[in-house]
C-alpha angles and dihedrals in degrees: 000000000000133000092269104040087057090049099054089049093055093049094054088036082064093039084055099048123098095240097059086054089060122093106264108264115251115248115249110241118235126231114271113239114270105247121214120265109233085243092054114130082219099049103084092038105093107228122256085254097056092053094041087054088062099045089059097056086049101052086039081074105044125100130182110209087349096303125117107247121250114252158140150172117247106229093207100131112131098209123131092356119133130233084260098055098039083052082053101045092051083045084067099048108260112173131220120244097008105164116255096238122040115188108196091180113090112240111245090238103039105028090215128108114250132244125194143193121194127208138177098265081242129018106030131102130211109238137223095246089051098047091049095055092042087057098044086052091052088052084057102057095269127137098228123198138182105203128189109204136342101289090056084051093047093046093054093043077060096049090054092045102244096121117028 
């Protein structure tokens, strides 16, 4: 029996079956997200994500001796994945705590690549996971930064000399 022989039988097996008979379930709809109330303590305090966004235009347009630098983003957030994918993910290595911006090129000023971690400028914490892998990455040779907010992240882009 060839590929498509076995493919066709399986289509009319399902078509057979009592559960193809049945009315298509409805999806369930999913909750929509919570917005922020306008006296939220968190509504005038720009997310991690949104900071984050325009450091990486920023650091899309430096160069160090006419060169790009060298860097990523680590996607390394947890959020909406499964048991399955996590399992996976682990599988390939990823790594806890890894900072959110990894700079291979070495800054003019400080010849060592860059790590940094990025925070909301209020209401975010540093974790353990994080501080262990920015101090294993100091051991290393690395300058290592945790930054609230574009303009932290700014000032110490300055302090390395990727940016005059």
């Amino acid at each position: 029996m060839d590929y498509r022989d076995r493919v066709l039988r399986a289509i009319n097996a399902f078509y057979d079956s009592p559960r193809a008979k049945q009315p298509p379930e409805e999806k369930k709809k999913s909750k929509p997200k919570k917005k922020l109330k306008p006296g939220s303590k968190y509504a005038n305090v720009p997310t991690e994500a949104f900071e984050q966004c325009k450091l990486a235009g920023l650091l899309n347009q430096l160069t160090v001796d006419g060169e790009p630098i060298l860097w990523f983003h680590v996607p390394n957030e947890s959020g909406g994945l499964g048991a399955r994918s996590g399992y996976r993910r682990k599988q390939l290595g990823v790594l806890k705590g890894v900072s959110d911006i990894l700079i291979l090129t070495p800054g003019p000023l400080t010849g060592k690549p860059t790590a940094i971690e990025m925070k909301r400028i209020k209401f975010s914490s540093t974790s353990p996971e994080q501080l262990e892998f920015l101090r294993r990455a100091d051991r290393c040779g690395w300058s290592t930064h945790i930054c609230k907010g574009f303009n932290a992240a700014l000032e110490v882009l300055k302090a390395c000399g990727y940016v005059s």
